[in-house]
PDB file of the backbone (N, CA, C, O) and the ligand in Angstrom, with CONECT records:
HET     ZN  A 101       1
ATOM      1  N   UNK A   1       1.580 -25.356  33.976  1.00  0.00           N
ATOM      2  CA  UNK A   1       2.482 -24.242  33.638  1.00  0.00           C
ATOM      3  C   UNK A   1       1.660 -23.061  33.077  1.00  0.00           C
ATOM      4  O   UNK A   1       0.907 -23.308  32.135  1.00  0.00           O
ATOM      5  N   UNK A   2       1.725 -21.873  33.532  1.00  0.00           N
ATOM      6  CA  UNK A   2       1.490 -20.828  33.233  1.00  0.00           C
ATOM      7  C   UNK A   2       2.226 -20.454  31.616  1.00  0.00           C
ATOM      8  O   UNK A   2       3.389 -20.552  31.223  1.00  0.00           O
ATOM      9  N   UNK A   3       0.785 -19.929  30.842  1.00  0.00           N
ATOM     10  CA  UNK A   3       1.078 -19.759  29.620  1.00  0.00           C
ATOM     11  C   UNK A   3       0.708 -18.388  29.284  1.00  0.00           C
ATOM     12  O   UNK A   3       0.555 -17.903  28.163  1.00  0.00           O
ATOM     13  N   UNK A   4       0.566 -17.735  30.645  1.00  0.00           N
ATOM     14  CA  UNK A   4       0.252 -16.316  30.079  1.00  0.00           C
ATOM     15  C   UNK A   4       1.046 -15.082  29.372  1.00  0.00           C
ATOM     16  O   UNK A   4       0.406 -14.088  29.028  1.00  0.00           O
ATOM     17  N   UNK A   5       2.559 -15.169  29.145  1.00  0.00           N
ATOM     18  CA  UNK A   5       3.402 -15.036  28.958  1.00  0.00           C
ATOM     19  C   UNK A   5       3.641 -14.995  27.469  1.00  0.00           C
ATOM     20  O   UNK A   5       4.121 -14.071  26.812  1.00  0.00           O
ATOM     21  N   UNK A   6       3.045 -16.644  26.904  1.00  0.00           N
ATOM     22  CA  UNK A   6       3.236 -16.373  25.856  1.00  0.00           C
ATOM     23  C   UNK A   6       1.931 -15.469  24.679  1.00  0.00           C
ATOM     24  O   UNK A   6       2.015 -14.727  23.700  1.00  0.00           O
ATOM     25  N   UNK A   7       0.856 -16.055  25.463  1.00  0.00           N
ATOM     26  CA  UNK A   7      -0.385 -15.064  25.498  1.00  0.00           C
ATOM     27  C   UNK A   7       0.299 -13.477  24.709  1.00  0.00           C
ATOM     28  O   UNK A   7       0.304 -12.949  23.597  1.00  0.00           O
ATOM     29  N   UNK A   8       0.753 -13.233  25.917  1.00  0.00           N
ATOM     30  CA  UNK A   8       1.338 -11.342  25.285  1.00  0.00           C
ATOM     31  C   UNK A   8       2.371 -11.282  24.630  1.00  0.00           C
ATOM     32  O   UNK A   8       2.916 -10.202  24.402  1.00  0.00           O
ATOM     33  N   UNK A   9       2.974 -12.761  24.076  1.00  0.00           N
ATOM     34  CA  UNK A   9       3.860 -12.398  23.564  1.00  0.00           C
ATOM     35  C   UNK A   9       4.107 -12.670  22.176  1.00  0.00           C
ATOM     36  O   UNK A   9       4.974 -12.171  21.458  1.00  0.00           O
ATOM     37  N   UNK A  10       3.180 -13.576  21.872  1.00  0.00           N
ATOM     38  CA  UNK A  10       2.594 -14.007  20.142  1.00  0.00           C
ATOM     39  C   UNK A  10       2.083 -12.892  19.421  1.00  0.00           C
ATOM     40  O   UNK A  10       2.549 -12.901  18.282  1.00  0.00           O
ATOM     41  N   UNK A  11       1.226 -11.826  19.644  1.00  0.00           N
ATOM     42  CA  UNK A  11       0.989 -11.151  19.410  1.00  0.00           C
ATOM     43  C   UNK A  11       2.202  -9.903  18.736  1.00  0.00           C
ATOM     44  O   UNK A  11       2.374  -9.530  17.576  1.00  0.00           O
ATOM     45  N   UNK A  12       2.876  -9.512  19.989  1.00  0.00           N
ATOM     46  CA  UNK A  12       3.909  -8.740  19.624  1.00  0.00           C
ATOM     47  C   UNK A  12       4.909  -9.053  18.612  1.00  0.00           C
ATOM     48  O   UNK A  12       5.524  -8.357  17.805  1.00  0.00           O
ATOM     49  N   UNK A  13       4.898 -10.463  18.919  1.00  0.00           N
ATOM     50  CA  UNK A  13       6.281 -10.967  17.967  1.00  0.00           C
ATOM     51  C   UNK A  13       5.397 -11.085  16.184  1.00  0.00           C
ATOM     52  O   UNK A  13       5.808 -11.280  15.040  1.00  0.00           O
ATOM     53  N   UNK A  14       4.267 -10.881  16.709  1.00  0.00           N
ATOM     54  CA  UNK A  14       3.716 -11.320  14.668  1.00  0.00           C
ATOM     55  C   UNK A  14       4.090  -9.777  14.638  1.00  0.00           C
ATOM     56  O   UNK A  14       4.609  -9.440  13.574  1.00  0.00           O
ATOM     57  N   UNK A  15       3.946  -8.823  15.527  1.00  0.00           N
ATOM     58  CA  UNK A  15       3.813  -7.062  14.908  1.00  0.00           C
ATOM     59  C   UNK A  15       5.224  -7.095  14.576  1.00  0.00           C
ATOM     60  O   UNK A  15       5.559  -6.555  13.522  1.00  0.00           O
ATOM     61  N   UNK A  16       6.053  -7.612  15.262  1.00  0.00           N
ATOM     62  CA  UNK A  16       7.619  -7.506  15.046  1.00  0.00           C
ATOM     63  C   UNK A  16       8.443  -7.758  13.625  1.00  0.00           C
ATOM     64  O   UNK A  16       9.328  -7.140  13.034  1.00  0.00           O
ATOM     65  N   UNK A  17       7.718  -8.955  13.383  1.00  0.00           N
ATOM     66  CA  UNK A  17       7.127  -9.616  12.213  1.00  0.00           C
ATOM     67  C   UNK A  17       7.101  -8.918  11.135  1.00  0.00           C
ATOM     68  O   UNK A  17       8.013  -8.890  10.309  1.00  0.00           O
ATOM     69  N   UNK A  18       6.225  -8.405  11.079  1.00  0.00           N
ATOM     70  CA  UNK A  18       4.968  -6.999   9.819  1.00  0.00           C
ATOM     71  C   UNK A  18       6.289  -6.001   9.988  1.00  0.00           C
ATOM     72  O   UNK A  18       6.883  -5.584   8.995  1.00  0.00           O
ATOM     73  N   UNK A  19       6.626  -5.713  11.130  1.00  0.00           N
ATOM     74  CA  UNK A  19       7.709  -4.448  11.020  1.00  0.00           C
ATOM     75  C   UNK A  19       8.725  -4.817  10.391  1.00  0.00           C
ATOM     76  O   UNK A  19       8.798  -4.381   9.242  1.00  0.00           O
ATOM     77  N   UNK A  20       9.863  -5.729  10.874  1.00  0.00           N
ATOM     78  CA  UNK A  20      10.474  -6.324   9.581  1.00  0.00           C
ATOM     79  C   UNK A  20      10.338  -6.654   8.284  1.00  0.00           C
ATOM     80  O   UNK A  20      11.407  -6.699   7.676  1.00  0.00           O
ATOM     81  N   UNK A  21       9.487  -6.871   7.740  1.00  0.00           N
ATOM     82  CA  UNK A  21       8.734  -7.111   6.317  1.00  0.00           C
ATOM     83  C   UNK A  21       8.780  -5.957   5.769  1.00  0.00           C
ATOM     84  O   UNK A  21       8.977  -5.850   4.559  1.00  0.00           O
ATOM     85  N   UNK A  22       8.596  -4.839   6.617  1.00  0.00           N
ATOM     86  CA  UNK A  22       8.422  -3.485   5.374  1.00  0.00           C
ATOM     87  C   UNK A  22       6.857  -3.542   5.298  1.00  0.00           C
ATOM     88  O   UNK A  22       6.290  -2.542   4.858  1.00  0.00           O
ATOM     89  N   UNK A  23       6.194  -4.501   5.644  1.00  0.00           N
ATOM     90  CA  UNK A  23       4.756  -4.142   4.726  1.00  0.00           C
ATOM     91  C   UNK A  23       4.262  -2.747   4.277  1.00  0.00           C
ATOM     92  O   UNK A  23       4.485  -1.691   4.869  1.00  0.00           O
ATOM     93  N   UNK A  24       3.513  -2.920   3.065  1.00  0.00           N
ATOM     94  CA  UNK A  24       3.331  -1.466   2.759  1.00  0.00           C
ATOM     95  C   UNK A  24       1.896  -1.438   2.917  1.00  0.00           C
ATOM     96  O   UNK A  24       0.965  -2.048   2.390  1.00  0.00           O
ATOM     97  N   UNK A  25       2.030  -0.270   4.078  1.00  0.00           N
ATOM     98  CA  UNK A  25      -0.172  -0.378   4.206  1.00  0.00           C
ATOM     99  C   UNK A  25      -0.259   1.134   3.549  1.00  0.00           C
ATOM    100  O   UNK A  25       0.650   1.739   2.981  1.00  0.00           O
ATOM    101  N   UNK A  26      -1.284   1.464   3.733  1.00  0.00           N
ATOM    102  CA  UNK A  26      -2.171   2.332   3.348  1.00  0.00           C
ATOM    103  C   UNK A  26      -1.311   3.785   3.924  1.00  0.00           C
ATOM    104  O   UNK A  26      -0.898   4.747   3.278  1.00  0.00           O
ATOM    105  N   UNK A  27      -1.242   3.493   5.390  1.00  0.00           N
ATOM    106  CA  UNK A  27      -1.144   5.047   6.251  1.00  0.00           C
ATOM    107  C   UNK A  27       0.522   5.113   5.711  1.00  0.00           C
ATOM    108  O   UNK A  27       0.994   6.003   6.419  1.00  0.00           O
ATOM    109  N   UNK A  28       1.634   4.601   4.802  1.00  0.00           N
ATOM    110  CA  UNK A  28       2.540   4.752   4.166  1.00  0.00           C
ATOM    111  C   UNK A  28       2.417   5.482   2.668  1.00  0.00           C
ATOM    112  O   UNK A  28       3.027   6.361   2.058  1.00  0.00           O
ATOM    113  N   UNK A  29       1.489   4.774   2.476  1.00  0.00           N
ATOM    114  CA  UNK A  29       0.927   5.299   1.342  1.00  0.00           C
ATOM    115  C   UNK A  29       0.638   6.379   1.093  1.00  0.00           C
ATOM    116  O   UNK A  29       0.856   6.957   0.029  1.00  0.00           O
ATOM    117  N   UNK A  30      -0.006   6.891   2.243  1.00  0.00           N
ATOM    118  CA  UNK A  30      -0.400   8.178   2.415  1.00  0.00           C
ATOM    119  C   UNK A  30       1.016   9.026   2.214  1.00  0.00           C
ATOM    120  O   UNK A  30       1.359   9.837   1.354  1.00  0.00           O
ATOM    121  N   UNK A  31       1.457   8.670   2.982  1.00  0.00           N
ATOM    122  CA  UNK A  31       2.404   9.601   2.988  1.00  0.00           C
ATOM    123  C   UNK A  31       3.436   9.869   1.861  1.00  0.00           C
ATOM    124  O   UNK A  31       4.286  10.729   2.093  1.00  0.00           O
ATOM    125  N   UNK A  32       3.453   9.350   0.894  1.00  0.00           N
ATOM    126  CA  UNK A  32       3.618   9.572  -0.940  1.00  0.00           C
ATOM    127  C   UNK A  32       2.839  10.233  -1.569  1.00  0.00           C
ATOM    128  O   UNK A  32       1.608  10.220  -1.601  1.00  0.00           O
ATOM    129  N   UNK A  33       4.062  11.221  -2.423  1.00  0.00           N
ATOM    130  CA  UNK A  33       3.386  11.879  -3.688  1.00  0.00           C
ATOM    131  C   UNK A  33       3.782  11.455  -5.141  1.00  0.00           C
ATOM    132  O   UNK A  33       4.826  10.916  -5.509  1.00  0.00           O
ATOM    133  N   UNK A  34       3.013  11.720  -5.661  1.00  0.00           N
ATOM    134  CA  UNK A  34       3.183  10.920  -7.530  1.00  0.00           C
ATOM    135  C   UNK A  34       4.262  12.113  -7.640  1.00  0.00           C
ATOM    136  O   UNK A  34       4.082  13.304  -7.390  1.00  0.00           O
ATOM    137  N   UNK A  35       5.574  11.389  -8.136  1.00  0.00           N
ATOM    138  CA  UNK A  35       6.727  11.759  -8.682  1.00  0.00           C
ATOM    139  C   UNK A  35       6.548  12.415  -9.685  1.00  0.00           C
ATOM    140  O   UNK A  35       7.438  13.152 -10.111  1.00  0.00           O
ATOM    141  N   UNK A  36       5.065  12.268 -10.437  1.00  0.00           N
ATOM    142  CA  UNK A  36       5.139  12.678 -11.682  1.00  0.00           C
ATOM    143  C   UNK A  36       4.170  14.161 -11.787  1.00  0.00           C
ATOM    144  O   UNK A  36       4.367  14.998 -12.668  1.00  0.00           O
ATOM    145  N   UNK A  37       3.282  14.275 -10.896  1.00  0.00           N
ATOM    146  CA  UNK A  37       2.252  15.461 -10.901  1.00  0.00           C
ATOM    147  C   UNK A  37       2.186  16.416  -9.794  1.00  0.00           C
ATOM    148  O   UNK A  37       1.890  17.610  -9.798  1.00  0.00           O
ATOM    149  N   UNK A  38       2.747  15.125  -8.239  1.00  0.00           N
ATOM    150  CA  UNK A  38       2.983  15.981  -7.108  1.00  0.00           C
ATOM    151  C   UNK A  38       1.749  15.684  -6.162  1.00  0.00           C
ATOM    152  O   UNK A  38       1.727  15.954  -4.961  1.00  0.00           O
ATOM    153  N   UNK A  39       0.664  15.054  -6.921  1.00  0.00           N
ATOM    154  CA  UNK A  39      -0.962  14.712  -6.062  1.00  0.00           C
ATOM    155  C   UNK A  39      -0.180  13.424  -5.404  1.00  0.00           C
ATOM    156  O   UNK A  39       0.919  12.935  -5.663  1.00  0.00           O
ATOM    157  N   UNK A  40      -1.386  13.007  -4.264  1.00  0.00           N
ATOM    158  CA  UNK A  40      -1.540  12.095  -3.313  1.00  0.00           C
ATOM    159  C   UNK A  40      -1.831  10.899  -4.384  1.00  0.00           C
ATOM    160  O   UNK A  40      -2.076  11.144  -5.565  1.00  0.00           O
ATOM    161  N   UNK A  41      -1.781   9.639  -3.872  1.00  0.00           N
ATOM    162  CA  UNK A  41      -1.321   8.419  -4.277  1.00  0.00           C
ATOM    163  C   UNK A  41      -2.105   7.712  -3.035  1.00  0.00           C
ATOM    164  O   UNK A  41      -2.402   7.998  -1.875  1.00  0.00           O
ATOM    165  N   UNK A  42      -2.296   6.446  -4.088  1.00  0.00           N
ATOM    166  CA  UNK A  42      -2.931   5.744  -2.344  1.00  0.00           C
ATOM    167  C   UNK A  42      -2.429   3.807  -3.212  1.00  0.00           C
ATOM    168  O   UNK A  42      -1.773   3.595  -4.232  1.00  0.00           O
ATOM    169  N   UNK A  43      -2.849   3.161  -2.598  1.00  0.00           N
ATOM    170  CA  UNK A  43      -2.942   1.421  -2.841  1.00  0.00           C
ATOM    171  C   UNK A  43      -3.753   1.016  -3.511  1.00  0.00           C
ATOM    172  O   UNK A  43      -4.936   1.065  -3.174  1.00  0.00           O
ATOM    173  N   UNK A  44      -3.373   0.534  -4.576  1.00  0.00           N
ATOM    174  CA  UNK A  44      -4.625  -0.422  -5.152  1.00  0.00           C
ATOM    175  C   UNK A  44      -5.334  -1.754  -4.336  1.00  0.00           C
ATOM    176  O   UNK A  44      -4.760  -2.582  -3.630  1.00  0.00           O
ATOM    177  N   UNK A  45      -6.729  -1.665  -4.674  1.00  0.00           N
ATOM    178  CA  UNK A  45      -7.368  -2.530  -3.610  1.00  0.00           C
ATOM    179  C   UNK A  45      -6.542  -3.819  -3.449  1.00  0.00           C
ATOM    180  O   UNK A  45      -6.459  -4.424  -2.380  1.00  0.00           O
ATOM    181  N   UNK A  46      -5.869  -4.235  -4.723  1.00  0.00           N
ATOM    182  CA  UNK A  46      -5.290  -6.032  -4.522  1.00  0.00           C
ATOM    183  C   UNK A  46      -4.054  -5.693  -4.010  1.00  0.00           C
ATOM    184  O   UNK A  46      -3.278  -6.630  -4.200  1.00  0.00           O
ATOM    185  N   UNK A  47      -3.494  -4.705  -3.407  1.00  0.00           N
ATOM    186  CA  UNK A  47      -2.082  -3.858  -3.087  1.00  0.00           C
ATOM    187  C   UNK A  47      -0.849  -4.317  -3.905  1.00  0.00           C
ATOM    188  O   UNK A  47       0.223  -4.502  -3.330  1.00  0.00           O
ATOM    189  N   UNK A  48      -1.009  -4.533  -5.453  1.00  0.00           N
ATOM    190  CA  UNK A  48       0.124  -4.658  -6.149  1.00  0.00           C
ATOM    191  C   UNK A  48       0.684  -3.379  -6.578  1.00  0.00           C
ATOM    192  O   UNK A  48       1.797  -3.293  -7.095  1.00  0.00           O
ATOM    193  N   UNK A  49      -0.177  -2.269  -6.339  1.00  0.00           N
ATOM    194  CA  UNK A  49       0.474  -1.167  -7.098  1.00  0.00           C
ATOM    195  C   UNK A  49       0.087   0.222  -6.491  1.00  0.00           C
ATOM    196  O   UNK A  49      -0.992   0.307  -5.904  1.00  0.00           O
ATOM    197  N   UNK A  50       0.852   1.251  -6.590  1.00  0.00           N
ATOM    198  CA  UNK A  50       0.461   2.475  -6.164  1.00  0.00           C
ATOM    199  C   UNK A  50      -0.286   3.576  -7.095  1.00  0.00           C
ATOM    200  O   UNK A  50       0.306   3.966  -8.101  1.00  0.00           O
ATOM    201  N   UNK A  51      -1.322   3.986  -6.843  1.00  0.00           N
ATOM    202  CA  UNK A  51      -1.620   4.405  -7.889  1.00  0.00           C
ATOM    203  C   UNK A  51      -1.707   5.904  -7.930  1.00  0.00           C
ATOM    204  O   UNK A  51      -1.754   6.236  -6.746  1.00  0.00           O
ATOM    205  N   UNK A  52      -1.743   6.780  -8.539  1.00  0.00           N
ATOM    206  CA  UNK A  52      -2.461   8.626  -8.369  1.00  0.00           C
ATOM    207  C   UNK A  52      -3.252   8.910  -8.683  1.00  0.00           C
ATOM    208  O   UNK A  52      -3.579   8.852  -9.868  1.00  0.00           O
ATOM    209  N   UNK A  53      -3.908   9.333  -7.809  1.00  0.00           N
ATOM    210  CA  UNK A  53      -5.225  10.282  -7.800  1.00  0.00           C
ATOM    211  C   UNK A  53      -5.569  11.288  -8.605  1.00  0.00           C
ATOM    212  O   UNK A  53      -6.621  11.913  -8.741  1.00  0.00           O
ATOM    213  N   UNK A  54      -4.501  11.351  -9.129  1.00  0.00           N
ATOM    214  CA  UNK A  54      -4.889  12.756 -10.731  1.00  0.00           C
ATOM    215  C   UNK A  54      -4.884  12.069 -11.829  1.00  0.00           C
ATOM    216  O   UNK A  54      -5.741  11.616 -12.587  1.00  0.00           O
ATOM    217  N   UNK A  55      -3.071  12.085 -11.733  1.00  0.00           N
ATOM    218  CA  UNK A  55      -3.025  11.569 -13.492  1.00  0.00           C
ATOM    219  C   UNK A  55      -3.367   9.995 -13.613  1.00  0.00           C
ATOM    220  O   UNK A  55      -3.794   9.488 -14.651  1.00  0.00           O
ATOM    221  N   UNK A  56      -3.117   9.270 -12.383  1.00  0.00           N
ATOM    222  CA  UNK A  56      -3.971   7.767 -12.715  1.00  0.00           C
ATOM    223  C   UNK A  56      -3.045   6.993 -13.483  1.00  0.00           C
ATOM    224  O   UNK A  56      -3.406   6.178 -14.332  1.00  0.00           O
ATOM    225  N   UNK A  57      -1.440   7.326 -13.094  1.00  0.00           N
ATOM    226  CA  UNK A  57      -0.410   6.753 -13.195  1.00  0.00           C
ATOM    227  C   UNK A  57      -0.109   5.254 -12.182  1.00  0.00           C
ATOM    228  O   UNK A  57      -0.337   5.245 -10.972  1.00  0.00           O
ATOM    229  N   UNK A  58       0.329   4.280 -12.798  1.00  0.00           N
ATOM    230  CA  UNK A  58       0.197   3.209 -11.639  1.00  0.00           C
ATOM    231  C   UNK A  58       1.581   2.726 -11.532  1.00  0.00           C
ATOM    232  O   UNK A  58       2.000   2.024 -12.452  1.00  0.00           O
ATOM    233  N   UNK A  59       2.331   2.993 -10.568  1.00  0.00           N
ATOM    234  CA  UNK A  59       3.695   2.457 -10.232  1.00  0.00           C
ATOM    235  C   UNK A  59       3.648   1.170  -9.622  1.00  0.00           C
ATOM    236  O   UNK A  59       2.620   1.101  -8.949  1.00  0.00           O
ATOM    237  N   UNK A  60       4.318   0.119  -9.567  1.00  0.00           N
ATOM    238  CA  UNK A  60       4.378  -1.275  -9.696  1.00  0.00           C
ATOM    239  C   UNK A  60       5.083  -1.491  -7.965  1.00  0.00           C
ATOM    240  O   UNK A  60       5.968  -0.689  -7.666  1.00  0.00           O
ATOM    241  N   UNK A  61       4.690  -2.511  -6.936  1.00  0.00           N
ATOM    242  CA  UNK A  61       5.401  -2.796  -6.179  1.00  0.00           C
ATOM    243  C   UNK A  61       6.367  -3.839  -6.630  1.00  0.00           C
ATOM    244  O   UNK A  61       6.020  -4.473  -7.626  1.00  0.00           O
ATOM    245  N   UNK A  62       7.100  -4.029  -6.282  1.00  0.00           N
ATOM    246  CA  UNK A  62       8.218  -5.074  -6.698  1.00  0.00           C
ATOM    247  C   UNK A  62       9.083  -5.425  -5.609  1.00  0.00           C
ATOM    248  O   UNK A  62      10.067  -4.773  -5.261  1.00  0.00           O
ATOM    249  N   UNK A  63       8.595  -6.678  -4.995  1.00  0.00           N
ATOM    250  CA  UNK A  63       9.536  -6.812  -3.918  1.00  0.00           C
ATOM    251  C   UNK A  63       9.023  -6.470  -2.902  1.00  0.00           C
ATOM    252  O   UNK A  63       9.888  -6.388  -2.030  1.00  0.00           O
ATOM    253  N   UNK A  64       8.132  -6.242  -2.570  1.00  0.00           N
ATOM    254  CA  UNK A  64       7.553  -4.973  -1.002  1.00  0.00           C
ATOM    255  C   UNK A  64       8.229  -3.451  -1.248  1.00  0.00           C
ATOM    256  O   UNK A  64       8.356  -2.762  -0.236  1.00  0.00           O
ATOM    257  N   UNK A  65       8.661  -2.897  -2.507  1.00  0.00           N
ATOM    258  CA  UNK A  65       9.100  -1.423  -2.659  1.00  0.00           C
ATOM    259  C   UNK A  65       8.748  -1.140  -3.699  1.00  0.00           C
ATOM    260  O   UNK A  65       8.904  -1.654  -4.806  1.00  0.00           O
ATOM    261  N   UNK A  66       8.051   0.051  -3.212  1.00  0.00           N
ATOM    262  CA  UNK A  66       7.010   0.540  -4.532  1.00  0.00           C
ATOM    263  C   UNK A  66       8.559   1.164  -5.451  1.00  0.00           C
ATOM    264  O   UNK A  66       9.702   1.434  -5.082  1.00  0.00           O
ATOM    265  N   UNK A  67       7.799   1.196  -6.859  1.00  0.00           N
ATOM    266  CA  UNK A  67       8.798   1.458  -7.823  1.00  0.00           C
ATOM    267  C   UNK A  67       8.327   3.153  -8.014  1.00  0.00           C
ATOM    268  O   UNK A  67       7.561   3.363  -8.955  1.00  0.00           O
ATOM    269  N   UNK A  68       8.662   4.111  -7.344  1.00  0.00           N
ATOM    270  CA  UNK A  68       8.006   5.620  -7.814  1.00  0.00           C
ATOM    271  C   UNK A  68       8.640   5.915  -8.805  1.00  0.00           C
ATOM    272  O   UNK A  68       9.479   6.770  -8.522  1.00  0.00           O
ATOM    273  N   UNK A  69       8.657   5.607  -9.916  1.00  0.00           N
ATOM    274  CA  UNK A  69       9.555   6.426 -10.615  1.00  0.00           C
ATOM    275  C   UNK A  69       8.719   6.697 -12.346  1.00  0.00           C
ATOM    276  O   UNK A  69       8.658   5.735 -13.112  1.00  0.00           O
ATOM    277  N   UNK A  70       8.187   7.967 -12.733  1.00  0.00           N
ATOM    278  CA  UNK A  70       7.591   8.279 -13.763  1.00  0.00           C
ATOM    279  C   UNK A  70       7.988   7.352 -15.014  1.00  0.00           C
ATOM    280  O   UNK A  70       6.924   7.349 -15.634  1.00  0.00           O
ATOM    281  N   UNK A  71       8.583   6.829 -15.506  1.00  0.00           N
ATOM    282  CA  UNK A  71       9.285   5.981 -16.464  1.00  0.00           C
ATOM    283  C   UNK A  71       8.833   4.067 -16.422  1.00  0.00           C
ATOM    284  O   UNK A  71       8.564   3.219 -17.273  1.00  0.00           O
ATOM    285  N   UNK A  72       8.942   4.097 -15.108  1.00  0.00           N
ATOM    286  CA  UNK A  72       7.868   2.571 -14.849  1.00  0.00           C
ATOM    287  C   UNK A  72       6.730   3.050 -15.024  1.00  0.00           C
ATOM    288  O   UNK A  72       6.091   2.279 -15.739  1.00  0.00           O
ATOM    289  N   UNK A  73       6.085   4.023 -14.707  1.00  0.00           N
ATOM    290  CA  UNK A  73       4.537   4.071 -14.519  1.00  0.00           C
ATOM    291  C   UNK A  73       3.855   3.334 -15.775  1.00  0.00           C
ATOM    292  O   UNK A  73       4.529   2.735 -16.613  1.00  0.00           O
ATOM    293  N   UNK A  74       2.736   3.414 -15.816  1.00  0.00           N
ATOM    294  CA  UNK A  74       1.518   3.191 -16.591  1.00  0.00           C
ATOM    295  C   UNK A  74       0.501   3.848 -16.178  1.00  0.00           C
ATOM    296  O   UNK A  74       0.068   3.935 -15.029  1.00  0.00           O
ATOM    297  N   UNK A  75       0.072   4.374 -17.257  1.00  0.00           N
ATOM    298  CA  UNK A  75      -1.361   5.376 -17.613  1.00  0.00           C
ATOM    299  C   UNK A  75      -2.943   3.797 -17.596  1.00  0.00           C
ATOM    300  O   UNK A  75      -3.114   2.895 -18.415  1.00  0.00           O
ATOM    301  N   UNK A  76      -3.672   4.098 -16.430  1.00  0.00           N
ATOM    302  CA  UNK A  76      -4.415   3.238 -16.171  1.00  0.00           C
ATOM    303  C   UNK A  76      -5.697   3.761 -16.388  1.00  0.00           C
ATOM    304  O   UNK A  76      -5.815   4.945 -16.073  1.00  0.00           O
ATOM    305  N   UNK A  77      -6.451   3.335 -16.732  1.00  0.00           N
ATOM    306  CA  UNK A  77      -8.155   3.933 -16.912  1.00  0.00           C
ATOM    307  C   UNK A  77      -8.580   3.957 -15.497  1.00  0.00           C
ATOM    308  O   UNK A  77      -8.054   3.203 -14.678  1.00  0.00           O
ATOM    309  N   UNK A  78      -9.509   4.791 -15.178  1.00  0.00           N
ATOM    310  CA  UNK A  78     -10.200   4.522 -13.687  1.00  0.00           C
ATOM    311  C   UNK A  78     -10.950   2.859 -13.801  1.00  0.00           C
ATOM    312  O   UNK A  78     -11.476   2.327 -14.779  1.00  0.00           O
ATOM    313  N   UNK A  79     -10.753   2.338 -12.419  1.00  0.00           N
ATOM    314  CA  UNK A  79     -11.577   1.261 -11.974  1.00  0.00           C
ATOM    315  C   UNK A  79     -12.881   1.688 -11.684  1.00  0.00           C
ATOM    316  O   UNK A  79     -13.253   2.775 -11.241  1.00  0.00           O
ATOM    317  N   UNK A  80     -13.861   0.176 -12.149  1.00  0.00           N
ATOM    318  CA  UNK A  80     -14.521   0.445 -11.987  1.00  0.00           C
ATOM    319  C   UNK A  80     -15.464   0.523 -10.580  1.00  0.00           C
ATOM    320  O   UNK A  80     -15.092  -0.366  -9.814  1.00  0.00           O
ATOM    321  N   UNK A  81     -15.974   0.890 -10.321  1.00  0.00           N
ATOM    322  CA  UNK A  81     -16.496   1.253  -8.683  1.00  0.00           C
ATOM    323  C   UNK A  81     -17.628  -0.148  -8.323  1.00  0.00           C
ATOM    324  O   UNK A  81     -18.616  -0.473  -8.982  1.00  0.00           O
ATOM    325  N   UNK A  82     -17.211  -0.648  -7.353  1.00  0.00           N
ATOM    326  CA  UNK A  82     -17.867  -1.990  -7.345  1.00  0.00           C
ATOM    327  C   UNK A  82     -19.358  -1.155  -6.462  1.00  0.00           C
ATOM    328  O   UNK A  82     -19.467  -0.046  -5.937  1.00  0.00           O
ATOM    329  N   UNK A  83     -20.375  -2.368  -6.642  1.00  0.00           N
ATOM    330  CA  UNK A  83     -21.472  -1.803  -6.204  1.00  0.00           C
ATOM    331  C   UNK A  83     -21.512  -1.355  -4.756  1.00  0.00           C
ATOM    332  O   UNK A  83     -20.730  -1.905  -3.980  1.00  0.00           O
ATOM    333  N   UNK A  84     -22.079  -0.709  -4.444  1.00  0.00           N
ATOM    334  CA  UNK A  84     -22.380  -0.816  -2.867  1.00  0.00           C
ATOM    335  C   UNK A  84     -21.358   0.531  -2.080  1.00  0.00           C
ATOM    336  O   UNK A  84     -21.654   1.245  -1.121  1.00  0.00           O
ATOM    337  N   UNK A  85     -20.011   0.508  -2.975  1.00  0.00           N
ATOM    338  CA  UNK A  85     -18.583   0.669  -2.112  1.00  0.00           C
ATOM    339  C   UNK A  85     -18.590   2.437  -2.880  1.00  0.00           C
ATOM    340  O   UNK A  85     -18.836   2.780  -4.036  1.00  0.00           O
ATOM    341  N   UNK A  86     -18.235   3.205  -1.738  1.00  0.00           N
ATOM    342  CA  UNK A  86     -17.990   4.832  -2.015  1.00  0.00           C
ATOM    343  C   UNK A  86     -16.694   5.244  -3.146  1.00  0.00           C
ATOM    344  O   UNK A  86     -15.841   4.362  -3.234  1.00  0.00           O
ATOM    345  N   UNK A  87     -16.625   5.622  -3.409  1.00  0.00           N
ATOM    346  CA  UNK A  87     -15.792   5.761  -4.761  1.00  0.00           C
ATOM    347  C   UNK A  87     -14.001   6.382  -3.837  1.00  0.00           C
ATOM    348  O   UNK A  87     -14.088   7.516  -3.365  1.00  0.00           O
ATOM    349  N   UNK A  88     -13.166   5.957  -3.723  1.00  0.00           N
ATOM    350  CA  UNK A  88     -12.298   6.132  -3.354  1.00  0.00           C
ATOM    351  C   UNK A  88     -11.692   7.499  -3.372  1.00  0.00           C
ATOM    352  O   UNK A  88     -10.575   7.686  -2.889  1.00  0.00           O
TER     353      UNK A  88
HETATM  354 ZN    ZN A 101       0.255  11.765 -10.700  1.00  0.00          ZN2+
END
C-alpha cells in the first residue's frame, strides 16, 4: 500500500495543529507594542513572558495569551547576555 499520502499529510496536520494552539512565536511578537511606553516587545528566550525593549517591563503569558496589560507587568533588570550570543 502506498503511503505517500500520508507522507504529505503528517506534516500539514502537525501545522494545523500549531495553528489551533495559538502558539505564540516570535514574528507575533513582533507585531506588539508595550501598552505601557509604546516600544517594540519581543519573547523571552524560555517564552514565558513578553518583554520591552525600553522600559524592560515583563508581561506574563498565561494560558498561551500574553497578559499586555501595564498593571500585571514587572520591572525586570536586563538579562544577562550569555557568552558567545549577540545581545538581543
Ligand atoms: Zn515598555
Amino acid at each position: 500500500m502506498d503511503d505517500g499520502w500520508e507522507r504529505v499529510a503528517s506534516p500539514l496536520r502537525a501545522a494545523f495543529v500549531n495553528l489551533a494552539r495559538m502558539k505564540i512565536t516570535e514574528e507575533f511578537v513582533e507585531m506588539m507594542i508595550c501598552p505601557a511606553c509604546q516600544s517594540k516587545v519581543r519573547l523571552k528566550e524560555d517564552g514565558s513572558a513578553i518583554k520591552c525593549r525600553s522600559c524592560r517591563r515583563v508581561y506574563p503569558i498565561e494560558d498561551d495569551m500574553p497578559s499586555m496589560m501595564p498593571d500585571k507587568a514587572i520591572i525586570e533588570d536586563e538579562e544577562p547576555t550569555a557568552a558567545g550570543r549577540p545581545p538581543a
